[in-house]
Chimera marker file (.cmm) of the C-alpha trace (Angstrom):
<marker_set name="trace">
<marker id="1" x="0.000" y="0.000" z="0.000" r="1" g="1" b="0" radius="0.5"/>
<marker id="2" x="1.292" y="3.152" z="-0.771" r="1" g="1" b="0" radius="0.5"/>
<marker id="3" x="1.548" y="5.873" z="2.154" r="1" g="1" b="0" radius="0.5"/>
<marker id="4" x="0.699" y="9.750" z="1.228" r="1" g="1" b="0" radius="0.5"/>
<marker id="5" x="2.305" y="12.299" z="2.907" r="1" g="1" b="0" radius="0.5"/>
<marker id="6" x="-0.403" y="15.327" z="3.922" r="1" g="1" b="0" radius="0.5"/>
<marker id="7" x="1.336" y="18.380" z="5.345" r="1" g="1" b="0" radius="0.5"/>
<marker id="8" x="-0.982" y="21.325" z="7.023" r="1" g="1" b="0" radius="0.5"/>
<marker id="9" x="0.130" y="24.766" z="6.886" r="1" g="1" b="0" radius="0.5"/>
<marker id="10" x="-2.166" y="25.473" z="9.435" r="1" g="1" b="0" radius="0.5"/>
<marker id="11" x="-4.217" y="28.980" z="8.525" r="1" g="1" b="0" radius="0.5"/>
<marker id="12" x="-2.269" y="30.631" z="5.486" r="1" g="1" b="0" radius="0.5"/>
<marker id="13" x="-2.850" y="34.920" z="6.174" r="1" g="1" b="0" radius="0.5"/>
<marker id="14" x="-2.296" y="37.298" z="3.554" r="1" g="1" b="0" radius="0.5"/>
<marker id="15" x="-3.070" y="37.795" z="0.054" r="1" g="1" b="0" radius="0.5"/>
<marker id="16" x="-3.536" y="34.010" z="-1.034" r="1" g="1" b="0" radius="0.5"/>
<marker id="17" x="-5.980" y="33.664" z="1.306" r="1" g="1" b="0" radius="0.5"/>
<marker id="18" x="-7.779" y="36.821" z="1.070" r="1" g="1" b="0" radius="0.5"/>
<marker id="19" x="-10.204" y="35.269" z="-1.418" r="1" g="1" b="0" radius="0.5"/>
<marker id="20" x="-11.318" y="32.573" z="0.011" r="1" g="1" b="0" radius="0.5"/>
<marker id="21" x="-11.481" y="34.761" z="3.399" r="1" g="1" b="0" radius="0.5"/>
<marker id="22" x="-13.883" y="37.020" z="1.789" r="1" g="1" b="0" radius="0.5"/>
<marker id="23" x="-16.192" y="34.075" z="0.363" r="1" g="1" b="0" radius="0.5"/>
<marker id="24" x="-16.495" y="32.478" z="3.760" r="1" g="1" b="0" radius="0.5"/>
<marker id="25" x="-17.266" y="35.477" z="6.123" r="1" g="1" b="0" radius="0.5"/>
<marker id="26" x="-19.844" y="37.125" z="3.185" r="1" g="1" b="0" radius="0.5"/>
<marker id="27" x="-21.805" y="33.432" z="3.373" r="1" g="1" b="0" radius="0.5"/>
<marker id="28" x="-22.429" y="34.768" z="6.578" r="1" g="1" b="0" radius="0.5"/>
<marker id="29" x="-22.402" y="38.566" z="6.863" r="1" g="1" b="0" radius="0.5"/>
<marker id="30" x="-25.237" y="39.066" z="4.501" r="1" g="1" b="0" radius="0.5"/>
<marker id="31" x="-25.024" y="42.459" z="4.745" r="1" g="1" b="0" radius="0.5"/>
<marker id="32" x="-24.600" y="43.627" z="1.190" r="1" g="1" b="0" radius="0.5"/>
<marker id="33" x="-26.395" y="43.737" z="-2.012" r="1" g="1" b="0" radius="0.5"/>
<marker id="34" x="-26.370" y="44.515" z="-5.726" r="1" g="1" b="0" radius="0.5"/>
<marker id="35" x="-26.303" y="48.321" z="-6.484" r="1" g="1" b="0" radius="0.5"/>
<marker id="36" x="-30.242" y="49.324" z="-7.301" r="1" g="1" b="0" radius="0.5"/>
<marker id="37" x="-28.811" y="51.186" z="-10.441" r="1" g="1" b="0" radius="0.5"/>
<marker id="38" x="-27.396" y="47.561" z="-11.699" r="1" g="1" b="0" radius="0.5"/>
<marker id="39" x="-30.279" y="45.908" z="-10.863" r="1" g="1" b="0" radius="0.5"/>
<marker id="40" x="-32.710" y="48.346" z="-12.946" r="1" g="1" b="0" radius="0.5"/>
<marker id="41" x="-30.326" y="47.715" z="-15.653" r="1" g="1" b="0" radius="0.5"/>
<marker id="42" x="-30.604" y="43.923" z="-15.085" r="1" g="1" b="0" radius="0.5"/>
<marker id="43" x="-34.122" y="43.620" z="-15.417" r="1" g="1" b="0" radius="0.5"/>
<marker id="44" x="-34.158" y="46.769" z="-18.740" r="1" g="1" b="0" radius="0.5"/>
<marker id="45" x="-31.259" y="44.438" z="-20.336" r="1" g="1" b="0" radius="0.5"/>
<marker id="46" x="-33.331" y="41.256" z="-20.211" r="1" g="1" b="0" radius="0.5"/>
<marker id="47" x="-36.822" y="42.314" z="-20.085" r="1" g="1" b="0" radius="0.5"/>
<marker id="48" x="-37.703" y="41.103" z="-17.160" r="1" g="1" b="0" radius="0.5"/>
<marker id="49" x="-39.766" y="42.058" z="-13.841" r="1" g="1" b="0" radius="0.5"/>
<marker id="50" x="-38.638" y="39.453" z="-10.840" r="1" g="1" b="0" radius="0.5"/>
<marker id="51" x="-41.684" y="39.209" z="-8.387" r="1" g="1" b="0" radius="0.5"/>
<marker id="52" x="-39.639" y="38.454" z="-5.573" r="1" g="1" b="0" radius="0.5"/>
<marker id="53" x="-36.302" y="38.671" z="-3.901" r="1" g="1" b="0" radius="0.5"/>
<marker id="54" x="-34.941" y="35.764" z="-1.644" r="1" g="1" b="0" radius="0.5"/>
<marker id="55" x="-32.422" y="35.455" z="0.481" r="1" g="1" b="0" radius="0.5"/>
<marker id="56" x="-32.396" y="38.622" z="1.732" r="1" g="1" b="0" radius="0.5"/>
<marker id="57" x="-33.462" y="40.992" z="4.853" r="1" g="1" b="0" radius="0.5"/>
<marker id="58" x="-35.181" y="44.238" z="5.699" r="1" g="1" b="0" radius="0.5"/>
<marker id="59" x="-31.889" y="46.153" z="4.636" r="1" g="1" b="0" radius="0.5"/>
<marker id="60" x="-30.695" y="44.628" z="2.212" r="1" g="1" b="0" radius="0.5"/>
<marker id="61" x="-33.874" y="43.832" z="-0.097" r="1" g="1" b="0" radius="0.5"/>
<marker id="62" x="-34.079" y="45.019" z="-3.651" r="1" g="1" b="0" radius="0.5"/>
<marker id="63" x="-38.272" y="43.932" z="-3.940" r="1" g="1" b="0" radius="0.5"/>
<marker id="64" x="-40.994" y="45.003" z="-2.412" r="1" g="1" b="0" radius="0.5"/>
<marker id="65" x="-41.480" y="40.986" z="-1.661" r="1" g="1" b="0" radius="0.5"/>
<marker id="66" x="-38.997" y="39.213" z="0.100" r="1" g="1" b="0" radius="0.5"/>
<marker id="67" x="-37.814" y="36.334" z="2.163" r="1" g="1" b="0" radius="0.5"/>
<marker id="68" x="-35.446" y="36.470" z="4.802" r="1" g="1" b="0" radius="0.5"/>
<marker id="69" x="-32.753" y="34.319" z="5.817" r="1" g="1" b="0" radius="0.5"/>
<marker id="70" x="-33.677" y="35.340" z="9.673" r="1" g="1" b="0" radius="0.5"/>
<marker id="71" x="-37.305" y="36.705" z="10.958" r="1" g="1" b="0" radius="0.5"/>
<marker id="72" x="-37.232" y="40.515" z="10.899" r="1" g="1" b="0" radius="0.5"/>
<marker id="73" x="-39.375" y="43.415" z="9.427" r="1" g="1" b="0" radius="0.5"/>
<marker id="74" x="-41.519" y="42.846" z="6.583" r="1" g="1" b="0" radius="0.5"/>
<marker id="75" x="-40.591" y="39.524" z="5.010" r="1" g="1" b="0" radius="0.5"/>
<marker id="76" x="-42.940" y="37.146" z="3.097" r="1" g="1" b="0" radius="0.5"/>
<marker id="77" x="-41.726" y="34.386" z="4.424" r="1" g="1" b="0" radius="0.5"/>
<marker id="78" x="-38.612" y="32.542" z="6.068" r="1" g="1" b="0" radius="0.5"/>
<marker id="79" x="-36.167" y="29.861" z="5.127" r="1" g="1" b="0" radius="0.5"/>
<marker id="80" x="-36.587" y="30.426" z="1.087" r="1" g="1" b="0" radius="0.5"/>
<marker id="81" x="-35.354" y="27.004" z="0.654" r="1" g="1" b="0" radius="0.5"/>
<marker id="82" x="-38.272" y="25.625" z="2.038" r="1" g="1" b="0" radius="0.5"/>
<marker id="83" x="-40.880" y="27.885" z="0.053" r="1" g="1" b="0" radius="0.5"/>
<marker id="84" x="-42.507" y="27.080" z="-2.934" r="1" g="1" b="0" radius="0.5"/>
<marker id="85" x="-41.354" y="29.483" z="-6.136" r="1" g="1" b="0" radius="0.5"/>
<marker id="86" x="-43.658" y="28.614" z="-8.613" r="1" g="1" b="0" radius="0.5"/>
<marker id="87" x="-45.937" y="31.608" z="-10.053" r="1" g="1" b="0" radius="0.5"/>
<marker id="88" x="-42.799" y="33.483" z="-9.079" r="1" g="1" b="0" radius="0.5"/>
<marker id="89" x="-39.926" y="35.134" z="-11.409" r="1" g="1" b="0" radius="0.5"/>
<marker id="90" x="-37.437" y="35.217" z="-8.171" r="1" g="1" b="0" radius="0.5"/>
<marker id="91" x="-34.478" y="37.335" z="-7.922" r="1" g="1" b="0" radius="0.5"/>
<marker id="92" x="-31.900" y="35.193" z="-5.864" r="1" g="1" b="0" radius="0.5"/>
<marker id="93" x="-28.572" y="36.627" z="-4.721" r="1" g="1" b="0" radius="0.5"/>
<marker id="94" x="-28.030" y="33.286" z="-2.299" r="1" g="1" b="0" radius="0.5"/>
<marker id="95" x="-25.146" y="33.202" z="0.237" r="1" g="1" b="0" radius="0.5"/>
<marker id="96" x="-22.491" y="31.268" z="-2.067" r="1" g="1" b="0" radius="0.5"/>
<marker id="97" x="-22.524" y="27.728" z="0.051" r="1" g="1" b="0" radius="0.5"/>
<marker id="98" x="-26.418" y="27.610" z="-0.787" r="1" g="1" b="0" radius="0.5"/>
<marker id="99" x="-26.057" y="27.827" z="-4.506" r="1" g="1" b="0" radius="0.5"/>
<marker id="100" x="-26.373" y="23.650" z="-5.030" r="1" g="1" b="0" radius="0.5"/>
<marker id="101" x="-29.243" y="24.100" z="-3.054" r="1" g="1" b="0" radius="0.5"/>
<marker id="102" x="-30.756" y="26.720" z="-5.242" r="1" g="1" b="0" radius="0.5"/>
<marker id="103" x="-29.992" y="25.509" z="-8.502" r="1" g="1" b="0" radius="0.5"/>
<marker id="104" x="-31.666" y="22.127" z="-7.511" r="1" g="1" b="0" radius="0.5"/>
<marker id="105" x="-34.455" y="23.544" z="-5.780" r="1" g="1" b="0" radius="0.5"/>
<marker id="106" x="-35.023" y="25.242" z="-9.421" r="1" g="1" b="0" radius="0.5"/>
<marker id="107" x="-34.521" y="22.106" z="-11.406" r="1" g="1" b="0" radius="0.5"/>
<marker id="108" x="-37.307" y="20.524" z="-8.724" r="1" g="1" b="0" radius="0.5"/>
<marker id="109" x="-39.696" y="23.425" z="-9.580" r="1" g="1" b="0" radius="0.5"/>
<marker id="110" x="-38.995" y="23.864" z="-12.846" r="1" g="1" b="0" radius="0.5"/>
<marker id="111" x="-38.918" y="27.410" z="-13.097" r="1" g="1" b="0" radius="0.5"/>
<marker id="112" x="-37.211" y="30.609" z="-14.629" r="1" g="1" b="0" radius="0.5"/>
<marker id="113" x="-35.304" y="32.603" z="-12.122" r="1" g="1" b="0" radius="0.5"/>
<marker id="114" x="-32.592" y="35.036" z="-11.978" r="1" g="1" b="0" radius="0.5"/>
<marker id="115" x="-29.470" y="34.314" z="-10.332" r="1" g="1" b="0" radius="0.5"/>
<marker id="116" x="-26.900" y="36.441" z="-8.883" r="1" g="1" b="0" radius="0.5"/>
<marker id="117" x="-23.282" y="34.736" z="-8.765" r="1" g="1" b="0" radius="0.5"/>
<marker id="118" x="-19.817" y="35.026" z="-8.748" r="1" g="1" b="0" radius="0.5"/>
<marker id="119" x="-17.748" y="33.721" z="-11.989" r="1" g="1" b="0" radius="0.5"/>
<marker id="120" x="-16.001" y="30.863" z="-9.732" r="1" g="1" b="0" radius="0.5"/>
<marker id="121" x="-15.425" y="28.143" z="-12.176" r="1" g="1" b="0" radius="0.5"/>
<marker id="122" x="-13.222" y="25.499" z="-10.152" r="1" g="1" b="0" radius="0.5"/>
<marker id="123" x="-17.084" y="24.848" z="-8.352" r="1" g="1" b="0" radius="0.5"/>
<marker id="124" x="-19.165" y="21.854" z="-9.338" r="1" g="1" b="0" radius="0.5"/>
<marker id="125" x="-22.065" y="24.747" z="-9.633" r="1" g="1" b="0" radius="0.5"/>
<marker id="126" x="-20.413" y="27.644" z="-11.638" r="1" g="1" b="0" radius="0.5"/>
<marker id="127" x="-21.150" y="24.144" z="-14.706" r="1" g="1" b="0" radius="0.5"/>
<marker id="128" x="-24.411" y="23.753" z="-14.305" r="1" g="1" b="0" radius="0.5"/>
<marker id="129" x="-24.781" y="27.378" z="-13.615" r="1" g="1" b="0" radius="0.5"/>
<marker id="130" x="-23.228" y="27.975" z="-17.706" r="1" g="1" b="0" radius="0.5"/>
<marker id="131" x="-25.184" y="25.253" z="-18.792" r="1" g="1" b="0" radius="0.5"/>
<marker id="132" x="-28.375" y="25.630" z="-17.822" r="1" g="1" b="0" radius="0.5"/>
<marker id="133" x="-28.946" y="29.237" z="-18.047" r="1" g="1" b="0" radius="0.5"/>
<marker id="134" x="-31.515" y="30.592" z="-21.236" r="1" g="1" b="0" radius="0.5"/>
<marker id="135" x="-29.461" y="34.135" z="-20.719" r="1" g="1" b="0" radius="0.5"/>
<marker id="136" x="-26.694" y="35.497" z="-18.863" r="1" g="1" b="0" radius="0.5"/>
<marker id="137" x="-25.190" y="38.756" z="-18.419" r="1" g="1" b="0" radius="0.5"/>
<marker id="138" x="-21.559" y="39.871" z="-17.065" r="1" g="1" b="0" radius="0.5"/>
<marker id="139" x="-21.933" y="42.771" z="-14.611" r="1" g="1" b="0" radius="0.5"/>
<marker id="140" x="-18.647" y="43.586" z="-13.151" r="1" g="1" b="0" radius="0.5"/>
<marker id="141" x="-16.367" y="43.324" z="-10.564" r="1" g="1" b="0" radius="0.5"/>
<marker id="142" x="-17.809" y="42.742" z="-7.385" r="1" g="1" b="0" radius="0.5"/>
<marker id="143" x="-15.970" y="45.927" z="-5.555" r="1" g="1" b="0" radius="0.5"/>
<marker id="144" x="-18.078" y="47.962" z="-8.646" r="1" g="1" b="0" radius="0.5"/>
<marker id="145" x="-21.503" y="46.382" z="-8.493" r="1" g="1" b="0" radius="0.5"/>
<marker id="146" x="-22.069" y="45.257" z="-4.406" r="1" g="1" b="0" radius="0.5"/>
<marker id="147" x="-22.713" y="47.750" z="-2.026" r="1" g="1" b="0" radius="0.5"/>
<marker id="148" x="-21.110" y="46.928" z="1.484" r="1" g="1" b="0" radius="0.5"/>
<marker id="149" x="-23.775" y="47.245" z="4.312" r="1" g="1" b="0" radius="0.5"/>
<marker id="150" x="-22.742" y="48.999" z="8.077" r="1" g="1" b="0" radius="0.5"/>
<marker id="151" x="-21.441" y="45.847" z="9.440" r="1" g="1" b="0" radius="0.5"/>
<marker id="152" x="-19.932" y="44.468" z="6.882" r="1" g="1" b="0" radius="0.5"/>
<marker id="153" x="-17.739" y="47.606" z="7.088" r="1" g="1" b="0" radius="0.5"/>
<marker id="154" x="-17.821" y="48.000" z="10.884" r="1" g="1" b="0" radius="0.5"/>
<marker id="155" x="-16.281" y="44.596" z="11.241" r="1" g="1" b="0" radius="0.5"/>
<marker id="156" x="-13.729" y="45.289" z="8.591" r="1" g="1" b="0" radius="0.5"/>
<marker id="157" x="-14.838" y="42.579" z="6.101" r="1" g="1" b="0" radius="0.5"/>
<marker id="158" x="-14.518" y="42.452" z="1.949" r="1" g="1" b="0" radius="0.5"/>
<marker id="159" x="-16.232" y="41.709" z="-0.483" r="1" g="1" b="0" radius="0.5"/>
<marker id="160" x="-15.231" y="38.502" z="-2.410" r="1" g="1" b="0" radius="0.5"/>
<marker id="161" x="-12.934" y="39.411" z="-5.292" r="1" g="1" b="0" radius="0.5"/>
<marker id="162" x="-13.536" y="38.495" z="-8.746" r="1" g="1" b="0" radius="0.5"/>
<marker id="163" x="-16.563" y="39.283" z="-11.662" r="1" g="1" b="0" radius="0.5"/>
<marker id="164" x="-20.314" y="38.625" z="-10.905" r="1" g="1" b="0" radius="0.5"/>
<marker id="165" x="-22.862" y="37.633" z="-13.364" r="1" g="1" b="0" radius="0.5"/>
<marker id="166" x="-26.830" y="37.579" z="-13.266" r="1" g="1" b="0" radius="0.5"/>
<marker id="167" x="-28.010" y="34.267" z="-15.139" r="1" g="1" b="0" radius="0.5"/>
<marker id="168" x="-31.508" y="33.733" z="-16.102" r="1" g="1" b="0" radius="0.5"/>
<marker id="169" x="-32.207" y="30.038" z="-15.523" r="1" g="1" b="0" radius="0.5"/>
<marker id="170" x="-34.896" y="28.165" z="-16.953" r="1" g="1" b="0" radius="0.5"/>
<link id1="1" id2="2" r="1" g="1" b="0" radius="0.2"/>
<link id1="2" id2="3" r="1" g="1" b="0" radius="0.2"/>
<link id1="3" id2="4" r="1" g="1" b="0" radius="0.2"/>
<link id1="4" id2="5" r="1" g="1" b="0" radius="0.2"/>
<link id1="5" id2="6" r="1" g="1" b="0" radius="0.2"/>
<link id1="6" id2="7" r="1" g="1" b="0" radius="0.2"/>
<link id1="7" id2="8" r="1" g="1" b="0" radius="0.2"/>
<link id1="8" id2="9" r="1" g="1" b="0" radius="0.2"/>
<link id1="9" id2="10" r="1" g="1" b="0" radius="0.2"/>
<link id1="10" id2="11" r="1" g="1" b="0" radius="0.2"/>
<link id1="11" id2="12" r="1" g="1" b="0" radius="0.2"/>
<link id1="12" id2="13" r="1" g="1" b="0" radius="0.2"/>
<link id1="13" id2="14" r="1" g="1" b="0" radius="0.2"/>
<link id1="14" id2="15" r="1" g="1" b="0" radius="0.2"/>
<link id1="15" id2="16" r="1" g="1" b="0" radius="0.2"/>
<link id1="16" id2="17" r="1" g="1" b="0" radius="0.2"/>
<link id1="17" id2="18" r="1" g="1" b="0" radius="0.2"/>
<link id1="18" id2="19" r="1" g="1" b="0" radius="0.2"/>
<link id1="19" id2="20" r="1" g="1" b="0" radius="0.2"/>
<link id1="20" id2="21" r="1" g="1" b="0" radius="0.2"/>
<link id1="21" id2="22" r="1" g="1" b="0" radius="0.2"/>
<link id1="22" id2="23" r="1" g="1" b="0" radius="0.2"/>
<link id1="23" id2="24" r="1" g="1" b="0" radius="0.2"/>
<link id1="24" id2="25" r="1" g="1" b="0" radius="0.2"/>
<link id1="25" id2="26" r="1" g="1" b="0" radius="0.2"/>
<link id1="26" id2="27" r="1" g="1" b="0" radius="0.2"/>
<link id1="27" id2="28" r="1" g="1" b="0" radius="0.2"/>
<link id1="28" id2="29" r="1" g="1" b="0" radius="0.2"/>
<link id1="29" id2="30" r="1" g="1" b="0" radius="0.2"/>
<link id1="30" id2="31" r="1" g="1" b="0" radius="0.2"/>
<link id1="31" id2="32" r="1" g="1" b="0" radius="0.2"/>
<link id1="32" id2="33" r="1" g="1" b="0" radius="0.2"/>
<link id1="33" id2="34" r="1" g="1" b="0" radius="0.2"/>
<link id1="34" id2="35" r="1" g="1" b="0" radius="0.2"/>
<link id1="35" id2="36" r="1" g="1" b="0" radius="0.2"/>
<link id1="36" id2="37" r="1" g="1" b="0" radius="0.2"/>
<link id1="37" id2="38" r="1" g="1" b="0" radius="0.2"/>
<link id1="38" id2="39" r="1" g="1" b="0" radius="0.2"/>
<link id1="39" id2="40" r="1" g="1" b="0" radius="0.2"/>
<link id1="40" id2="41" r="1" g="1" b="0" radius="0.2"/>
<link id1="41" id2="42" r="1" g="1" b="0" radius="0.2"/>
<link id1="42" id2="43" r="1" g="1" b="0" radius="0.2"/>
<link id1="43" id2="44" r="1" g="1" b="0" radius="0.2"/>
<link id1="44" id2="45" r="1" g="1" b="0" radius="0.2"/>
<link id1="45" id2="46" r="1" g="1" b="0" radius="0.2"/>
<link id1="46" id2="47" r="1" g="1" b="0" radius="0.2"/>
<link id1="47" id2="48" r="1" g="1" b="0" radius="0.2"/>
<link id1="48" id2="49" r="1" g="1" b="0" radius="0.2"/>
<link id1="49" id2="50" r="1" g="1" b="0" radius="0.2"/>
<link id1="50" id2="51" r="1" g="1" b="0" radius="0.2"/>
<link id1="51" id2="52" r="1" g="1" b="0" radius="0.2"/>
<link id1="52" id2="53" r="1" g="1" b="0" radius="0.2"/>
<link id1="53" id2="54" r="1" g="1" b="0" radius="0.2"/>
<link id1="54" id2="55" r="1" g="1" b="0" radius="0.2"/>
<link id1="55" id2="56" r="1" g="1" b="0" radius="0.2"/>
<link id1="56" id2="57" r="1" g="1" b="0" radius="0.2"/>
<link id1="57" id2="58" r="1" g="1" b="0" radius="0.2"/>
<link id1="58" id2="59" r="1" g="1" b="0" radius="0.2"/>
<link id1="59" id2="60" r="1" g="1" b="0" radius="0.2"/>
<link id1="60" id2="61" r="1" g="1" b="0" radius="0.2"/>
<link id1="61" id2="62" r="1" g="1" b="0" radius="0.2"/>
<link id1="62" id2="63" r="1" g="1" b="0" radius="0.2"/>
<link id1="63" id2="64" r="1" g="1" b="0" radius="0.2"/>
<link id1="64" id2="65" r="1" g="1" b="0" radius="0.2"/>
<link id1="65" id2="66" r="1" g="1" b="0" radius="0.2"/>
<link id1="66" id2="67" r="1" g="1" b="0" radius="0.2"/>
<link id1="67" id2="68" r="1" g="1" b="0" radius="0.2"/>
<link id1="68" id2="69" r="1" g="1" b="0" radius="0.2"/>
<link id1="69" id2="70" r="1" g="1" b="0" radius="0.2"/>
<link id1="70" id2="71" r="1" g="1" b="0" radius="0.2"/>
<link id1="71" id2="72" r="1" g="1" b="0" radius="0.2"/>
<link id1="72" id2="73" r="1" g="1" b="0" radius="0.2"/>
<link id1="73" id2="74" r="1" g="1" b="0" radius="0.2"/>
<link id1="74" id2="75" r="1" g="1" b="0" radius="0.2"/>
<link id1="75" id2="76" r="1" g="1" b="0" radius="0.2"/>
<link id1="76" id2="77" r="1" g="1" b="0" radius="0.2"/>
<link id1="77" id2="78" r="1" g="1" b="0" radius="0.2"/>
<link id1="78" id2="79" r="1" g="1" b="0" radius="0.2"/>
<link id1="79" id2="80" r="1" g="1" b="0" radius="0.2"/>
<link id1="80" id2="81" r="1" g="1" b="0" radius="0.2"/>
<link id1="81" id2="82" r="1" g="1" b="0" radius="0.2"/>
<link id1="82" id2="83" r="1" g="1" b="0" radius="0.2"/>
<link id1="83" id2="84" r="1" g="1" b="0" radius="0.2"/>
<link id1="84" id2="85" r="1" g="1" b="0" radius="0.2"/>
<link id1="85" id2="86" r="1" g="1" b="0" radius="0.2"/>
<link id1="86" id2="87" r="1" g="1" b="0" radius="0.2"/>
<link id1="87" id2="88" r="1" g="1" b="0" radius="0.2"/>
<link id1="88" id2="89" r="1" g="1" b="0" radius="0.2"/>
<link id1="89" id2="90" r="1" g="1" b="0" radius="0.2"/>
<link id1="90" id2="91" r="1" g="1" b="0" radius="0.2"/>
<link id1="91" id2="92" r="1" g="1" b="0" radius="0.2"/>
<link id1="92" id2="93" r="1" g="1" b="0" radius="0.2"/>
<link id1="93" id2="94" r="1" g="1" b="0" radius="0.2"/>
<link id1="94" id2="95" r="1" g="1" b="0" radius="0.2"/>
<link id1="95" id2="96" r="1" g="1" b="0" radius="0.2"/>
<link id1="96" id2="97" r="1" g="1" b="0" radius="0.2"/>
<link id1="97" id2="98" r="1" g="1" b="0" radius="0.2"/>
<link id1="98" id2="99" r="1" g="1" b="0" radius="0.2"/>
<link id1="99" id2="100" r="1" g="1" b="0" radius="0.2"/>
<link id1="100" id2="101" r="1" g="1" b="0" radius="0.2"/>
<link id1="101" id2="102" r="1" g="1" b="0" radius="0.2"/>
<link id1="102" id2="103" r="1" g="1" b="0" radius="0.2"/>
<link id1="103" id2="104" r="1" g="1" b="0" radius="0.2"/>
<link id1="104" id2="105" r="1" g="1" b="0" radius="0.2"/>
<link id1="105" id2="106" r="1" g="1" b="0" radius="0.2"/>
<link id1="106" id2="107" r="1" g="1" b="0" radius="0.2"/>
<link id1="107" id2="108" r="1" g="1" b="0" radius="0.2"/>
<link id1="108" id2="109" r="1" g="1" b="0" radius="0.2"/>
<link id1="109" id2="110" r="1" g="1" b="0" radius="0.2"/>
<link id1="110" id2="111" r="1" g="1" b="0" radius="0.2"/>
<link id1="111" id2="112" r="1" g="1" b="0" radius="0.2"/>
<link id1="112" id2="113" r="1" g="1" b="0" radius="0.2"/>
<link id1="113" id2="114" r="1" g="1" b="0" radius="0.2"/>
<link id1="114" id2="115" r="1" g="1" b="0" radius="0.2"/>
<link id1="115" id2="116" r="1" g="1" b="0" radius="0.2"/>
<link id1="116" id2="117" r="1" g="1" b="0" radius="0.2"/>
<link id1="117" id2="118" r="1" g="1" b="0" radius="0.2"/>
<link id1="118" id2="119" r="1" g="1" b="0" radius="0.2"/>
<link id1="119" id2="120" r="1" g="1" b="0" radius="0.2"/>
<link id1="120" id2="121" r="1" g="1" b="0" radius="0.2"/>
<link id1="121" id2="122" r="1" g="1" b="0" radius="0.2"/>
<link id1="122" id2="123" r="1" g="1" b="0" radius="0.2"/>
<link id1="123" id2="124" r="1" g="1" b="0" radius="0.2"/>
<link id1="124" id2="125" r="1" g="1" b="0" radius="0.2"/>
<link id1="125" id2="126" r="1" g="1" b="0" radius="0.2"/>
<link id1="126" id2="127" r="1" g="1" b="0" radius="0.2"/>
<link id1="127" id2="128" r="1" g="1" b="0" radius="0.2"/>
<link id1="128" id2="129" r="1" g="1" b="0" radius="0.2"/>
<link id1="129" id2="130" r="1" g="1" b="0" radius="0.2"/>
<link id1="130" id2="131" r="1" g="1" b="0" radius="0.2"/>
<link id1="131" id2="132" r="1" g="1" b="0" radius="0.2"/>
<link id1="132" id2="133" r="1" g="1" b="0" radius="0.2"/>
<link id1="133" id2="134" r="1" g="1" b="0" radius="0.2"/>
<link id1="134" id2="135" r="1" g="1" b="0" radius="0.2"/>
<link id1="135" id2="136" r="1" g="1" b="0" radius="0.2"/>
<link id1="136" id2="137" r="1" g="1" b="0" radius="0.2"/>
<link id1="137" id2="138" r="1" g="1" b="0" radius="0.2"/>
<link id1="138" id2="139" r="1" g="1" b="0" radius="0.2"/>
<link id1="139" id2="140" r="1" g="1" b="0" radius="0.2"/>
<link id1="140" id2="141" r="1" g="1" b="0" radius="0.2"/>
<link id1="141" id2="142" r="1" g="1" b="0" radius="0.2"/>
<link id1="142" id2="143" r="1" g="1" b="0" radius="0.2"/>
<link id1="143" id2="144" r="1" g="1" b="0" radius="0.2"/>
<link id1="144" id2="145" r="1" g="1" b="0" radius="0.2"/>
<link id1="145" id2="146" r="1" g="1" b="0" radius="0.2"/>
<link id1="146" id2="147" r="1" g="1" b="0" radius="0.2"/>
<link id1="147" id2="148" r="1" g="1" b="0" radius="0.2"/>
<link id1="148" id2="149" r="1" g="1" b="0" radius="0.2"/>
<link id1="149" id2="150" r="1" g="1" b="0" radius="0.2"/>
<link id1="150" id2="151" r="1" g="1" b="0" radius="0.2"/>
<link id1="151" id2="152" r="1" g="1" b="0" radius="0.2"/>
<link id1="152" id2="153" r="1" g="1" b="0" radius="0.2"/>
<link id1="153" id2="154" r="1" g="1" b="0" radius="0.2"/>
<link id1="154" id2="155" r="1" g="1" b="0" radius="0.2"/>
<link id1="155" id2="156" r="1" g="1" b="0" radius="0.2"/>
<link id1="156" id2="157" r="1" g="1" b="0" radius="0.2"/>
<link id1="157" id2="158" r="1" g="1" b="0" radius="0.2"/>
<link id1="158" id2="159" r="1" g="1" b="0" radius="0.2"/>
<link id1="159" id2="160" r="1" g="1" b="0" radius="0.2"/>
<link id1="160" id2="161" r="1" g="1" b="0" radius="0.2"/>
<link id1="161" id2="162" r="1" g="1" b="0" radius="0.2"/>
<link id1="162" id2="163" r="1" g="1" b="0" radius="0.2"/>
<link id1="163" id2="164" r="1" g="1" b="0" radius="0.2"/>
<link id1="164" id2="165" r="1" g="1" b="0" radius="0.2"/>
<link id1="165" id2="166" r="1" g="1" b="0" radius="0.2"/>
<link id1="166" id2="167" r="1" g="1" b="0" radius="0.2"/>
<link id1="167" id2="168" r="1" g="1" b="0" radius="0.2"/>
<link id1="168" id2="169" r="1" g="1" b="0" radius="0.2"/>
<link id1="169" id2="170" r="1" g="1" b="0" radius="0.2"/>
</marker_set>
């Protein structure tokens, strides 16, 4: 049998981590979200009027309907996972880690939705993500298009580097 040597590092600071930094502490910040200005051009660009936002909260929300990741002011409903879509054109800007959940959950349903996401192809997702999608649009780096919220700023965090893209999946 042949032995394989692992070495840890331990936690690796500095710029080769800062990516992956930024992708781990946004999944759970949540406080961001797409400009409003790129998100009027998103829906003028591809014709289209999402009836819903999920995945977001009070603050952050980009429609008049929403669902929140945690009960606060205002929200449809709770735990969008766990909701049913259809008769919906949703807007979803998921936490990263939840986007195999979403694109199944839209495969289940069978139904169009737009999807906000960064261009990270070494994930299993980012695939189905290119494949599936009827339209897709490139809308910038994510330091140009996201808008960091109070505490995402008060507790010194960053947004992820790299290019986002809305993709219209059907």
């Amino acid at each position: 049998m042949e032995s394989i040597n692992i070495t840890n590092n331990g936690n690796q600071t500095g710029v080769r981590n800062e990516i992956a930094d930024a992708l781990s502490r946004l999944s759970r910040a949540g406080d961001y979200k797409l400009r409003e200005k790129i998100f009027r051009q998103i829906c003028l660009q591809m014709n289209l009027n999402p009836t819903i936002d999920l995945f977001s909260q009070h603050f952050n929300n980009l429609l008049p309907r929403f669902m929140s990741t945690i009960r606060g002011h205002g929200e449809t409903a709770i735990d969008a996972l766990n909701q049913t879509w259809k008769k919906e054109l949703p807007w979803i800007h998921p936490p990263i880690l939840l986007l195999p959940a979403v694109l199944k959950k839209i495969r289940e349903e069978q139904i169009e939705a737009m999807i906000i996401a960064p261009l990270l192809p070494g994930q299993i997702w980012y695939t189905e993500l290119l494949n599936e999608n009827a339209q897709s649009l490139m809308l910038g780096w994510s330091n140009e298009i996201l808008e960091p919220g109070t505490s995402l700023i008060k507790k010194n965090l960053k947004l992820p580097q790299g290019k986002i893209c809305c993709s219209l999946m059907d």
